[in-house]
N, CA and C atoms as an extended XYZ file, in Angstrom:
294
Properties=species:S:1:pos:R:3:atomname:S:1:resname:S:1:resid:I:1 pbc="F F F"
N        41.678      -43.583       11.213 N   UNK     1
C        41.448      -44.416       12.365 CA  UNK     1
C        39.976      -44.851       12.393 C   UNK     1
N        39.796      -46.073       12.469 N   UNK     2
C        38.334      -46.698       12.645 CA  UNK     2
C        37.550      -46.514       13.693 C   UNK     2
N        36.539      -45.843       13.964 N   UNK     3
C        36.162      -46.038       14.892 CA  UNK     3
C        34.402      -46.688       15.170 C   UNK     3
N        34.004      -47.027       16.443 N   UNK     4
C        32.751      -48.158       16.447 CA  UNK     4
C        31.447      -46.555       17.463 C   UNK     4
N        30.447      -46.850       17.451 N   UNK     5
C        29.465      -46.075       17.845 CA  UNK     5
C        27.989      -46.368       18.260 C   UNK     5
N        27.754      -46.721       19.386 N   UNK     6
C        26.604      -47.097       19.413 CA  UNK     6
C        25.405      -46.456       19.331 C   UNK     6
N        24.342      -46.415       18.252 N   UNK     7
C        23.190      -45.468       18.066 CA  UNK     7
C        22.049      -46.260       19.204 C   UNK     7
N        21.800      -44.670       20.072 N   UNK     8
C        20.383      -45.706       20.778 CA  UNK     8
C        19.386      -44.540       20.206 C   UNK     8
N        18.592      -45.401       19.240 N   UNK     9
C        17.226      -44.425       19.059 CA  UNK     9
C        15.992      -45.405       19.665 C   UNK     9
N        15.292      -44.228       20.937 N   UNK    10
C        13.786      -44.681       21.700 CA  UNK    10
C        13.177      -45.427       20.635 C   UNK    10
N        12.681      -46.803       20.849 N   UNK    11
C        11.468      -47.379       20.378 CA  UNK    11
C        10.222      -46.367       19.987 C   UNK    11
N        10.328      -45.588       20.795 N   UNK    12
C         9.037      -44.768       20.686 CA  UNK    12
C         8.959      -43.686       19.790 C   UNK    12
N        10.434      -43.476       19.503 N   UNK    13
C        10.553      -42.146       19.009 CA  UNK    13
C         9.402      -42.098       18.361 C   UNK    13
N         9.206      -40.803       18.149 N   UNK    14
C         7.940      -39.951       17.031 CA  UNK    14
C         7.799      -40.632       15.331 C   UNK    14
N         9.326      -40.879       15.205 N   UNK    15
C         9.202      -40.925       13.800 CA  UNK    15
C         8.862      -42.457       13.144 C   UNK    15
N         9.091      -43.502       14.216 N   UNK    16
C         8.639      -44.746       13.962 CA  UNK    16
C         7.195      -44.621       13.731 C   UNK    16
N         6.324      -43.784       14.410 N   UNK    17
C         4.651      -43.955       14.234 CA  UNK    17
C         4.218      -43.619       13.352 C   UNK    17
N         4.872      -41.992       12.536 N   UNK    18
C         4.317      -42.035       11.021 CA  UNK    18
C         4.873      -42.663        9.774 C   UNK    18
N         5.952      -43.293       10.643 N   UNK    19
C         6.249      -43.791        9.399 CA  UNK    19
C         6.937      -45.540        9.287 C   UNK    19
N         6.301      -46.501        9.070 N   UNK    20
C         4.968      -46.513        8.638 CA  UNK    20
C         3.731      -46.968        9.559 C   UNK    20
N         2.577      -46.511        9.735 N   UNK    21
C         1.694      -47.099       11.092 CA  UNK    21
C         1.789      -48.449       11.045 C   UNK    21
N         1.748      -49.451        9.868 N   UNK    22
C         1.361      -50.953       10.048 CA  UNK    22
C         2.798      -51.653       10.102 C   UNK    22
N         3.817      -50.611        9.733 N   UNK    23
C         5.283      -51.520        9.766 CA  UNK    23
C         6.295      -50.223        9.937 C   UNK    23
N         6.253      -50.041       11.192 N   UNK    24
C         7.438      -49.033       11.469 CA  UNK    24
C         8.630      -49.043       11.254 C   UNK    24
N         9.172      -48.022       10.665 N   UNK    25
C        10.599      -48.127        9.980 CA  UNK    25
C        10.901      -46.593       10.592 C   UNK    25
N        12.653      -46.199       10.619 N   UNK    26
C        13.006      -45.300       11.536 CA  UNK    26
C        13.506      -44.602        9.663 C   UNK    26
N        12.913      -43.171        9.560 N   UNK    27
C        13.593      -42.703        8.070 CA  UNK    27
C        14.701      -42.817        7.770 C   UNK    27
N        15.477      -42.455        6.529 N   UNK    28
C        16.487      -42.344        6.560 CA  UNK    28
C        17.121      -40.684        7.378 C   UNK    28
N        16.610      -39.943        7.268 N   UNK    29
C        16.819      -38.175        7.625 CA  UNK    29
C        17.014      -38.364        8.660 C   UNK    29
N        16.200      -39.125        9.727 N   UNK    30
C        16.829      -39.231       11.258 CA  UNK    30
C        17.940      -40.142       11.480 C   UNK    30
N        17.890      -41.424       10.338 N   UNK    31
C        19.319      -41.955       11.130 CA  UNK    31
C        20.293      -41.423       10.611 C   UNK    31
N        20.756      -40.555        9.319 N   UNK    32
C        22.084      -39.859        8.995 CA  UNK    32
C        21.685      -38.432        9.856 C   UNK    32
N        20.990      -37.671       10.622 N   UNK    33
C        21.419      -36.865       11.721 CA  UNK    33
C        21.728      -37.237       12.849 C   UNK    33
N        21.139      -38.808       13.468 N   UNK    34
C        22.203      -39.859       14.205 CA  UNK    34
C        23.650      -40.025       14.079 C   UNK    34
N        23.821      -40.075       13.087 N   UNK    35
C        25.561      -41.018       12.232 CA  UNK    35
C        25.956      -39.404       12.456 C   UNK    35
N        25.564      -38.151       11.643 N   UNK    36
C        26.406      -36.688       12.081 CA  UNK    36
C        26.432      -36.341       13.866 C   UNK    36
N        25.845      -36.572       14.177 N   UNK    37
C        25.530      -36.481       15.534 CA  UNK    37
C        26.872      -37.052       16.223 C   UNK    37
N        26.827      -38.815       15.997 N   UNK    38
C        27.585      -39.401       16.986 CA  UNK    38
C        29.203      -39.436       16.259 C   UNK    38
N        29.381      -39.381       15.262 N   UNK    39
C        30.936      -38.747       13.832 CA  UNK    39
C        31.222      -37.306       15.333 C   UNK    39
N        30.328      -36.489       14.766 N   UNK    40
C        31.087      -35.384       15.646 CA  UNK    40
C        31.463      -35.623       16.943 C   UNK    40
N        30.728      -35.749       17.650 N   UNK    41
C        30.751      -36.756       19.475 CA  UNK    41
C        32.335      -37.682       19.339 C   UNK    41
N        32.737      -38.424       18.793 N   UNK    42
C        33.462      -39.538       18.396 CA  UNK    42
C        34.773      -38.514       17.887 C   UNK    42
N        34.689      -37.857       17.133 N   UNK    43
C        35.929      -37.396       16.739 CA  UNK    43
C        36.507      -35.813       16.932 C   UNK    43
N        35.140      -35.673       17.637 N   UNK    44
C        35.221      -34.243       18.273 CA  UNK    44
C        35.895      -33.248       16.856 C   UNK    44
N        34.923      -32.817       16.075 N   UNK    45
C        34.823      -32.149       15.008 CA  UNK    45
C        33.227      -31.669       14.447 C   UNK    45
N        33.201      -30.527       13.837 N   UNK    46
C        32.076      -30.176       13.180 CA  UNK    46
C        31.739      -30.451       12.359 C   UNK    46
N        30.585      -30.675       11.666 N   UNK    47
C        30.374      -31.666       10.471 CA  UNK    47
C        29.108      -30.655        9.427 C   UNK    47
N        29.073      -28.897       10.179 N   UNK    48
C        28.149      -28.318        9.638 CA  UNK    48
C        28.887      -27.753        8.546 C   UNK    48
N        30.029      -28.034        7.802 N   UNK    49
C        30.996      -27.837        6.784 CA  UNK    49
C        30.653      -29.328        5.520 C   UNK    49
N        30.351      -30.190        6.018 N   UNK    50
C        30.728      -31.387        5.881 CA  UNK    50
C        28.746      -31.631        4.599 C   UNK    50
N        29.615      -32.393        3.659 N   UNK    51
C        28.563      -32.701        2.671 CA  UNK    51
C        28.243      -34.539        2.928 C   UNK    51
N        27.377      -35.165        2.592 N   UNK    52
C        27.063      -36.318        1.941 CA  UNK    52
C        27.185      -36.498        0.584 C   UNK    52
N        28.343      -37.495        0.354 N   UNK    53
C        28.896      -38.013       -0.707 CA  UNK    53
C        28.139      -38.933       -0.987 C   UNK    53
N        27.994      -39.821       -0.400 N   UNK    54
C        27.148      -40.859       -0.583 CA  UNK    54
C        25.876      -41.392        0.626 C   UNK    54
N        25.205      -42.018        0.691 N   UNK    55
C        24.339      -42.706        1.005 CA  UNK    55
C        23.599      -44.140        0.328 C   UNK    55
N        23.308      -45.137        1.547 N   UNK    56
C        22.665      -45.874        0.999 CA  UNK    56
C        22.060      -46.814        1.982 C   UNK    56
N        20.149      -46.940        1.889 N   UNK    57
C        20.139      -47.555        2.820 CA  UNK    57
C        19.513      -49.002        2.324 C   UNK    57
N        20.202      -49.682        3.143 N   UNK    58
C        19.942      -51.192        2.257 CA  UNK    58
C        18.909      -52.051        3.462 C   UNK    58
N        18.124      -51.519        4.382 N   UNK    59
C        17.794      -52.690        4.884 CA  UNK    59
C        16.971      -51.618        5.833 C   UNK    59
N        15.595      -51.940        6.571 N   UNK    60
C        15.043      -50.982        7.680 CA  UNK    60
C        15.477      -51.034        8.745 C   UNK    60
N        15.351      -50.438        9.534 N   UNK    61
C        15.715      -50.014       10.660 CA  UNK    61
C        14.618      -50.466       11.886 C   UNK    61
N        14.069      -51.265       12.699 N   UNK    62
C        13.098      -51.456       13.159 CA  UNK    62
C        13.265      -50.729       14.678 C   UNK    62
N        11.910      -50.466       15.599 N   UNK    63
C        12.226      -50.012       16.734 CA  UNK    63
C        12.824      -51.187       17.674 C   UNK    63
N        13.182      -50.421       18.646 N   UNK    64
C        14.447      -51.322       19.777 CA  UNK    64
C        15.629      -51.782       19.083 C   UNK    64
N        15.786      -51.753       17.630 N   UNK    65
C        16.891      -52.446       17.238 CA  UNK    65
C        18.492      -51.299       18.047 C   UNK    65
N        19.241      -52.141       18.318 N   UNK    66
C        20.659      -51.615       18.543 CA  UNK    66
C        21.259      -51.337       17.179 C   UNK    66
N        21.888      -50.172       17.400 N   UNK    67
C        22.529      -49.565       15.478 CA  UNK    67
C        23.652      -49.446       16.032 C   UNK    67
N        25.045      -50.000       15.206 N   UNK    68
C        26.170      -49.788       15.758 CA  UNK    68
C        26.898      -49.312       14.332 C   UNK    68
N        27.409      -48.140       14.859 N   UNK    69
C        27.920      -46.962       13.620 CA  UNK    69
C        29.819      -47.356       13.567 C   UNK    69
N        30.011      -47.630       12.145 N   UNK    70
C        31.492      -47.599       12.295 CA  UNK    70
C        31.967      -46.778       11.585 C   UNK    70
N        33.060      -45.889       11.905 N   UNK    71
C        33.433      -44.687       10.583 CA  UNK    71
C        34.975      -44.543       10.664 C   UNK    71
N        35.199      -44.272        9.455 N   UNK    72
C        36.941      -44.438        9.317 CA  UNK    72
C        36.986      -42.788        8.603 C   UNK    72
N        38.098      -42.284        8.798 N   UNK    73
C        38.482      -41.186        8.187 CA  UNK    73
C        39.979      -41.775        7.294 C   UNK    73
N        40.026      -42.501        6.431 N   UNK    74
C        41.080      -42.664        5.678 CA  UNK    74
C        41.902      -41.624        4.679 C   UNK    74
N        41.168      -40.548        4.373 N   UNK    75
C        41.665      -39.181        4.007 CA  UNK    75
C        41.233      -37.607        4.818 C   UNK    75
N        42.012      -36.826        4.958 N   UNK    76
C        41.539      -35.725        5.742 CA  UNK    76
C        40.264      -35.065        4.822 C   UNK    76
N        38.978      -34.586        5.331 N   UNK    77
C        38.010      -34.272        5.048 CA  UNK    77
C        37.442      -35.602        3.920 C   UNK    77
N        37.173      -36.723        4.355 N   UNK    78
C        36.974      -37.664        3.795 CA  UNK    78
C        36.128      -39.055        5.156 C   UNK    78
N        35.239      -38.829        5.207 N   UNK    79
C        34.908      -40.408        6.346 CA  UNK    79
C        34.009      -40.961        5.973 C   UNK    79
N        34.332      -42.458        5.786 N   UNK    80
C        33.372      -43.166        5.320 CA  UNK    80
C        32.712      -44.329        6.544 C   UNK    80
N        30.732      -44.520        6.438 N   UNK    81
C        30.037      -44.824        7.603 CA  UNK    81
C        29.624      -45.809        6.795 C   UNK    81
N        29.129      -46.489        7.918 N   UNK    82
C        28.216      -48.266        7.754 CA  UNK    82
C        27.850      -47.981        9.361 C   UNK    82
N        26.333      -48.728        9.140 N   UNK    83
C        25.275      -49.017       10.528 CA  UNK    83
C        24.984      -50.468       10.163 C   UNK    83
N        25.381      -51.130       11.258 N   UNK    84
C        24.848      -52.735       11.649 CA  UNK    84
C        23.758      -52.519       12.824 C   UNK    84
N        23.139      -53.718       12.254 N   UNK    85
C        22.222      -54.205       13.260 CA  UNK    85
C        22.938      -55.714       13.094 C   UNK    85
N        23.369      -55.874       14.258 N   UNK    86
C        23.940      -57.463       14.269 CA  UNK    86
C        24.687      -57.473       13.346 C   UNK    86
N        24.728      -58.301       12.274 N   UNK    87
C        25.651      -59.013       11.003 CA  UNK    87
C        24.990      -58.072        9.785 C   UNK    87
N        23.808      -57.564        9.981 N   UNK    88
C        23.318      -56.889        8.731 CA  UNK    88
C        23.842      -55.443        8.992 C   UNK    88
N        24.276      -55.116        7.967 N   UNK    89
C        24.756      -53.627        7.224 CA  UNK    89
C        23.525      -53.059        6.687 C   UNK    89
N        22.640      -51.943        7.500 N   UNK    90
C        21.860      -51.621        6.954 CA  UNK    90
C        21.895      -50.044        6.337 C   UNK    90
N        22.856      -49.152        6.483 N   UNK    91
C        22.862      -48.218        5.449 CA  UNK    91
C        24.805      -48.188        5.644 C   UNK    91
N        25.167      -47.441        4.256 N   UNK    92
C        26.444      -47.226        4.193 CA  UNK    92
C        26.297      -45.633        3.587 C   UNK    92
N        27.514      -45.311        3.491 N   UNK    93
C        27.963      -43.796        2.846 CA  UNK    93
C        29.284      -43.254        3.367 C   UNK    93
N        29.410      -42.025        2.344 N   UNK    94
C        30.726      -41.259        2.543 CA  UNK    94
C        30.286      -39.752        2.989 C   UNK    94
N        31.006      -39.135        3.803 N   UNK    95
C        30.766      -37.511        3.900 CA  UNK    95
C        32.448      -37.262        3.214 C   UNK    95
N        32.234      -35.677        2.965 N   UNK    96
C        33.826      -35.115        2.385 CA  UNK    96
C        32.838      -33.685        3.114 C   UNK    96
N        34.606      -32.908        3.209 N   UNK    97
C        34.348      -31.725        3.424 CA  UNK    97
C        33.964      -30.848        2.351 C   UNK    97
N        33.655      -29.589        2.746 N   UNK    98
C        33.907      -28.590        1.385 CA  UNK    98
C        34.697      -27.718        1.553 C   UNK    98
């Protein structure tokens, strides 16, 4: 079942300022503990079992941007994520269980 997720990460957060001071970008480490975060919230399951199969981030993340998380579980212990900002797909990946 597909489901949609809206990420709100603060403009301010901490991690936009070190990284980078002249062009802030949100890491990747905080937005896939976002995507585990709102997967569990969403499907009401634990995900401290749960590996990264894949990752990939194709595009930055800027502050104030709206991140909208979509994740499908098409096999049991199997869900695969994508984050838009608008029309752009800026990271994708798979988790599997172990």
């Amino acid at each position: 079942m597909k489901m949609h997720s809206t990420l709100h990460i603060a403009a301010d957060h901490p991690a936009f300022a070190g990284h980078f001071p002249a062009f802030p970008v949100l890491p990747g480490a905080i937005l896939l503990d976002e995507i585990f975060k709102a997967i569990e919230l969403a499907r009401g399951i634990d995900l401290r079992r749960w590996h990264i199969q894949s990752a990939k981030f194709l595009h930055a993340v800027r502050p104030g941007e709206t991140l909208v998380l979509e994740h499908d579980a098409p096999a049991p212990g199997l869900i695969h994520f994508a984050i838009r900002v608008e029309s752009r797909k800026v990271s994708s990946g798979m988790l599997h269980e172990s």
